[in-house]
C-alpha positions as CSV (number, residue, x, y, z in Angstrom):
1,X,14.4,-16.5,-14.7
2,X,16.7,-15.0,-11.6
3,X,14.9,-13.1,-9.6
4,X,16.1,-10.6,-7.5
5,X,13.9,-9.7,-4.1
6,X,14.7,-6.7,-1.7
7,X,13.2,-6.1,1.4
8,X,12.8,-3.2,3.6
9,X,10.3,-2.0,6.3
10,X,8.5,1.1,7.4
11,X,7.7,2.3,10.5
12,X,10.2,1.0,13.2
13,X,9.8,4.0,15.1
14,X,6.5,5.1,16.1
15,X,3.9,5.3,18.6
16,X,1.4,3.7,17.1
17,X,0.8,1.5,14.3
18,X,2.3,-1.4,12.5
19,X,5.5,-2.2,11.5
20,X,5.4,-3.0,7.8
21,X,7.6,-5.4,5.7
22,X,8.1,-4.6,2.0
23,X,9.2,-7.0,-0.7
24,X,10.0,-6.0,-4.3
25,X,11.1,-8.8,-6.8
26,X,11.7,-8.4,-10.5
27,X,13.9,-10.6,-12.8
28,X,17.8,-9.1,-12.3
29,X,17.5,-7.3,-16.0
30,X,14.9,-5.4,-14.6
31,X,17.4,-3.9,-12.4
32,X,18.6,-0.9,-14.8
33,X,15.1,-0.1,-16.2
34,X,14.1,0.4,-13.0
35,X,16.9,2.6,-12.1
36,X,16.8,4.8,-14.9
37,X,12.7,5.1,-15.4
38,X,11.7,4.8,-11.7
39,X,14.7,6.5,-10.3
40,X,16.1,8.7,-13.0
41,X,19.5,7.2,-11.9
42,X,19.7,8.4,-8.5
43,X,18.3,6.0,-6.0
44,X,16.9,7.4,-2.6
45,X,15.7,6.5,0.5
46,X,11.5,6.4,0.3
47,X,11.4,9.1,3.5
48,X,13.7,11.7,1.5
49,X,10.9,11.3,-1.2
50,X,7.7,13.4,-0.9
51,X,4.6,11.5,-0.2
52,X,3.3,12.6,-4.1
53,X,6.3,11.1,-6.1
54,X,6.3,7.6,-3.4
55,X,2.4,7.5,-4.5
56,X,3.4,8.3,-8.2
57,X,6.3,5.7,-8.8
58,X,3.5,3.4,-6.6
59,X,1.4,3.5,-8.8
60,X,3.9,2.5,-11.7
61,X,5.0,-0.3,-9.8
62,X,0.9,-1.2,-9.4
63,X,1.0,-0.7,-13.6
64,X,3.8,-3.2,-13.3
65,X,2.8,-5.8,-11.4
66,X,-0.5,-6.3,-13.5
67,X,1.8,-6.7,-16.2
68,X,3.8,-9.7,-14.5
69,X,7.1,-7.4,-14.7
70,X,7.7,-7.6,-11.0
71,X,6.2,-8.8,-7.7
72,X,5.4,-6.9,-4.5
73,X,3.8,-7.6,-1.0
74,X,3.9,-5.7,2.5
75,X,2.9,-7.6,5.8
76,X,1.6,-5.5,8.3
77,X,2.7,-6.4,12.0
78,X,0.3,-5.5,14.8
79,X,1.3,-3.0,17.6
80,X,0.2,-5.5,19.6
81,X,2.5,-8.2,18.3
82,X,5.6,-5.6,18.8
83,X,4.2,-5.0,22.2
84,X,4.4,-8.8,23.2
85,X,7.6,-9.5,21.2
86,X,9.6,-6.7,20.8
87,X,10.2,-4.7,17.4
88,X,12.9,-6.6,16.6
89,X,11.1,-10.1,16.7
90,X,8.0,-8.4,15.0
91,X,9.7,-7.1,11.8
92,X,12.0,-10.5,11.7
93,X,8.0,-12.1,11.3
94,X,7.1,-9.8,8.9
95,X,10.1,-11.0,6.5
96,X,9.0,-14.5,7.3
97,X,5.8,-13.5,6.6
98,X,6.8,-12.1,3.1
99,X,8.9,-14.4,1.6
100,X,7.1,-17.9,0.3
101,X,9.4,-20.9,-0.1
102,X,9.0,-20.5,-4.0
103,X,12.2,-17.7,-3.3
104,X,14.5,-20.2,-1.4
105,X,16.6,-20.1,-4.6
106,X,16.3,-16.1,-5.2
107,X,18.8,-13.4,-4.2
108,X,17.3,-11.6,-1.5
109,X,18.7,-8.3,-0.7
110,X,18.0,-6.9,2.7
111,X,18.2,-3.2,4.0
112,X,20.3,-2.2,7.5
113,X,20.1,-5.1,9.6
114,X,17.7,-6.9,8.8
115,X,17.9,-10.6,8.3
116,X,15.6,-13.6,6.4
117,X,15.1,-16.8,8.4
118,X,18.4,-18.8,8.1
119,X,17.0,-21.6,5.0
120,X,17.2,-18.3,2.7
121,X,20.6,-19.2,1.3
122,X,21.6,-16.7,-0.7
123,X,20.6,-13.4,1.3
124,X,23.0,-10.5,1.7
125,X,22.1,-7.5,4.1
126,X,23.5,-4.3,2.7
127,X,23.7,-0.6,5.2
128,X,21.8,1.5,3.5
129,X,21.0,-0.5,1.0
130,X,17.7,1.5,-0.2
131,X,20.3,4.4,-1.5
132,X,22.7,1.2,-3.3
133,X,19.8,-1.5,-4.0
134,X,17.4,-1.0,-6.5
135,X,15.3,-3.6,-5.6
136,X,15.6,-2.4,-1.9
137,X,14.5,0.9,-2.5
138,X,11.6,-0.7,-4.6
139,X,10.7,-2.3,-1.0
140,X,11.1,0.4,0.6
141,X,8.8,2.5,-0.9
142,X,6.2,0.1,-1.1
143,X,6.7,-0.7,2.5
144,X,6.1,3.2,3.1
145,X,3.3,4.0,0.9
146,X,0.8,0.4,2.0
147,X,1.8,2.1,5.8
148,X,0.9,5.6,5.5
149,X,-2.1,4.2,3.3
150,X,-3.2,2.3,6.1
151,X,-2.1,4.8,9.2
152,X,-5.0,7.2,7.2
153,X,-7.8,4.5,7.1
154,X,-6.5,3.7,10.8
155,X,-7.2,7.8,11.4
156,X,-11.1,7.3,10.3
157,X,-11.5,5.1,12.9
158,X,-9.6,6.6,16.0
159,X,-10.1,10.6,15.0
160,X,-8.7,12.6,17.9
161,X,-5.0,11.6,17.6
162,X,-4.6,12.5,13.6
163,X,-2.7,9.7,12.2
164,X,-3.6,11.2,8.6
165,X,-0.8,13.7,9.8
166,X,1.6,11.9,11.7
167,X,0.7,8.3,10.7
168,X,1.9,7.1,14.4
169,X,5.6,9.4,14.7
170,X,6.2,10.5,18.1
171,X,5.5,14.6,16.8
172,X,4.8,17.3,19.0
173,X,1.1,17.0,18.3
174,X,0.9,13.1,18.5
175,X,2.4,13.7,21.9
176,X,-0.3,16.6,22.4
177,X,-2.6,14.1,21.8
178,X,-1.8,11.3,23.5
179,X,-2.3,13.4,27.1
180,X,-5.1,14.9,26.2
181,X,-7.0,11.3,25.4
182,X,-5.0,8.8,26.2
183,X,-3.6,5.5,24.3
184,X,-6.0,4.2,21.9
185,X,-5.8,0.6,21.1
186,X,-3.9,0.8,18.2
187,X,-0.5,2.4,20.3
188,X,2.4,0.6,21.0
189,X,2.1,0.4,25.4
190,X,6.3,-0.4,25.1
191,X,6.7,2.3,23.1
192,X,4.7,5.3,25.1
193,X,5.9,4.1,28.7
194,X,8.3,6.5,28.7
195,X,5.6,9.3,28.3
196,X,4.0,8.1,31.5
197,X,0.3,8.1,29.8
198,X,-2.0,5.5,31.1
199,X,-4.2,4.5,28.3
200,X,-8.2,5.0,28.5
């Protein structure tokens, strides 16, 4: 069977939070199913998608992974490992993190600029590639959804700075927030420096 696996990530850019790594595989004749019943033969990228139709087409891709149609994982990268490494560094371990050796012989398409570790032979990385990949915009919603699932849980537990909202973006009320309480220990220090907030 020749599987294709894409690979995208959510969350690059915020405050607080993880970075999360998405990879979608599915054989290559899976590729135009997915296109026309997923996507209705117009790919997008996950964050021009409304939170309702990247749970619904979730939750098909849940359906089909029970069925042993495709394959999907998301590796969550601490704020505190982006803190001590840099973002770059963290979402690079997040791919490593994601792909097993069992793919060494697999296509692996990659979205932007991202890269899999060098033994990956056949990778390619394609510019906005969740608008030309089908398996990358698979990732990429996947990526999105297992985030914001987990930015709400993460909202239970640290209540003043309403993640359920913003899930970590630098908004106007995140940044609201943030001076009125502080950095909790789930923010990204590197990433709020500039707002010259000392955390509590």
């Amino acid at each position: 069977m020749k599987y294709v696996y894409g690979i995208d990530e959510a969350g690059r850019g915020p405050l607080a939070g993880p970075v999360s790594v998405g990879v979608f595989g599915a054989e290559k004749k899976m590729e135009k199913w997915l296109l026309k019943n997923i996507f209705e033969n117009k790919l997008r990228d996950s964050k021009k998608l409304s939170p309702n139709k990247r749970k619904e087409i979730y939750k098909k891709f849940c359906l089909l992974k029970e069925e042993n149609k495709v394959f999907f994982s998301v590796s969550h990268i601490s704020n505190k490992i982006i803190d001590e490494n840099g973002i770059s560094k963290a979402v690079r371990l997040g791919i490593s993190k994601s792909l097993s050796p069992k793919v060494l012989k697999c296509k692996i398409r990659l979205d932007g600029l991202l890269k899999a570790p060098p033994k990956f032979k056949n990778q390619k990385t394609i510019i906005k590639g969740d608008e030309k990949n089908v398996f990358i915009a698979c990732a990429s919603i996947v990526a999105k959804v297992s985030r914001d699932r987990l930015m709400c849980q993460l909202a239970k537990k640290y209540p003043k700075y309403g993640f359920e909202i913003h899930k970590g973006y630098g908004t106007v009320l995140h940044r609201t927030l943030i001076k009125k309480y502080g950095l909790s220990v789930i923010h990204r220090k590197t990433f709020c420096k500039n707002l010259t907030i000392l955390s509590k």
